[in-house]
N, C-alpha and C positions, 0 to 999 in steps of 0.2 A: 741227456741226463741233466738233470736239473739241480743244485743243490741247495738248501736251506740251513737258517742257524739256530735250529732246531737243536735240542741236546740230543748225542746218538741216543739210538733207541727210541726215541719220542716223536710222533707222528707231529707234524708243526697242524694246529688248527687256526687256519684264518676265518676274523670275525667280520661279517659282513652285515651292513647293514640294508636291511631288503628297502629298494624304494622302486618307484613307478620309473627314475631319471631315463631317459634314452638318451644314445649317438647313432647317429643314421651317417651314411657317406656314399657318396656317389662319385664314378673315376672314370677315364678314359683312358686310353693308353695308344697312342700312335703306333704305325709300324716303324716311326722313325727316334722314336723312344718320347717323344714328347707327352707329357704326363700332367693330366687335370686332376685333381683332387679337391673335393668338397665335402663337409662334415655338418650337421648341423644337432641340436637337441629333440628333434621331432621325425619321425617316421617321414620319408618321400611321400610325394602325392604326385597328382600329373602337374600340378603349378609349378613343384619346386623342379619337378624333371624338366620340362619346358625353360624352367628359368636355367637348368643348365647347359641346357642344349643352346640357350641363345648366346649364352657366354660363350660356349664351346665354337660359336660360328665369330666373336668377337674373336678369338684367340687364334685361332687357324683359318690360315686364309687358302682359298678354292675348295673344291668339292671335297665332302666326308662321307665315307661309308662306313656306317654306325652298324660292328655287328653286337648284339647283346643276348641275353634271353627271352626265353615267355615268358617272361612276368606278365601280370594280369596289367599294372600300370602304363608298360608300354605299348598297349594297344586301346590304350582309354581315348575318350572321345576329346579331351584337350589334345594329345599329342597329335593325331587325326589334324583336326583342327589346325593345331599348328601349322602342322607340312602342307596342309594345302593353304594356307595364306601366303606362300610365299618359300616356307623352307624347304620346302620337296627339291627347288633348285639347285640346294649344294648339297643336299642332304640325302641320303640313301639307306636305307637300312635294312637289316639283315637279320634273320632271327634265328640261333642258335637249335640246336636240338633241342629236346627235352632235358632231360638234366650230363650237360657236358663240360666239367668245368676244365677239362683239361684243352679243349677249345677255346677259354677265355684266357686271356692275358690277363686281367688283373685279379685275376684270382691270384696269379704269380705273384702279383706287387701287394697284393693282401696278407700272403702266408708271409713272403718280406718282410715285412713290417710288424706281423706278429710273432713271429718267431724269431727275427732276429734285431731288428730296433725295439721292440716292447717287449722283448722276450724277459722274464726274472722280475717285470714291473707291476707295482702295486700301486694304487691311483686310490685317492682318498674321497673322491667324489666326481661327478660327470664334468665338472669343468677344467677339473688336474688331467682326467684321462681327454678331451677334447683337445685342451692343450699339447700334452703327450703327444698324440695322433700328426697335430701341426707339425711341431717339431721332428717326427720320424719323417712325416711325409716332405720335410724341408731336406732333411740330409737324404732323403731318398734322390730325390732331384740332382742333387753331387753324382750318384751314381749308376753311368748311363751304362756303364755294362750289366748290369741288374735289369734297368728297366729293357733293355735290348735283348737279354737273356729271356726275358718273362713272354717278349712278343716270340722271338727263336724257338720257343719251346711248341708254341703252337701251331709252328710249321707253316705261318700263312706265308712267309716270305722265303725265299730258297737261294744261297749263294752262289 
């Protein structure tokens, strides 16, 4: 349930103003709760996927097994490319069903974040909501039963 300050009876209309603005974001989620988070104003591509995956290998140390979707972008010929210069060595990766997101962990840390840190929020343009984003995604990091919940749910690990 949501509520607004709406007079009873009165449907609240929010006025938006249409623009072309984007937020893209791109995230990882360890089975040990450790959590990458990246946000930018432009659509992913293979450069910026690649630029996070090199991060992601700056950030965690020994071998990753990356599982994600079929997206069309993680099988572009940058990513290719990449793994064989060199990342294929820690890097592994695994491609989800067709559409399963109850298989992905951060879909967990996404509905998070939208429903319960942005949940009620109103952002006045793409750099307040960017902002916004940071900052959920900062106190998300506080809370590793969340992000341990999100991997838990999808059953890859078992006590």
């Amino acid at each position: 349930v949501v509520s607004t300050y709406a007079p009873v009876g009165k449907t609240p209309i929010l006025k938006v103003k249409l623009t072309k603005d984007h937020l893209s974001s791109i995230s990882a989620l360890g089975i040990d709760g450790e959590l990458l988070i990246e946000v930018q104003e432009k659509a992913y591509d293979s450069e910026d996927v690649v630029r996070f995956l090199e991060n992601m290998l700056e950030a965690v140390e020994g071998k990753i097994t990356i599982i994600w979707d079929n997206s069309p972008i993680h099988k572009s010929k940058k990513i290719k490319e990449f793994l064989k210069s060199g990342a294929a060595k820690r890097i592994h990766l695994e491609a989800l069903p067709g559409y399963a997101p109850e298989l992905n962990p951060t879909e967990g840390i996404w509905n998070w974040l939208k429903k319960v840190e942005l949940k009620n929020r109103c952002f006045s343009d793409i750099e307040s909501l960017k902002q916004g984003v940071i900052e959920a995604s900062g106190r998300l990091i506080e809370r590793e039963d969340v992000r341990l919940g999100c991997v838990a749910e999808c059953k890859y690990i078992t006590s």
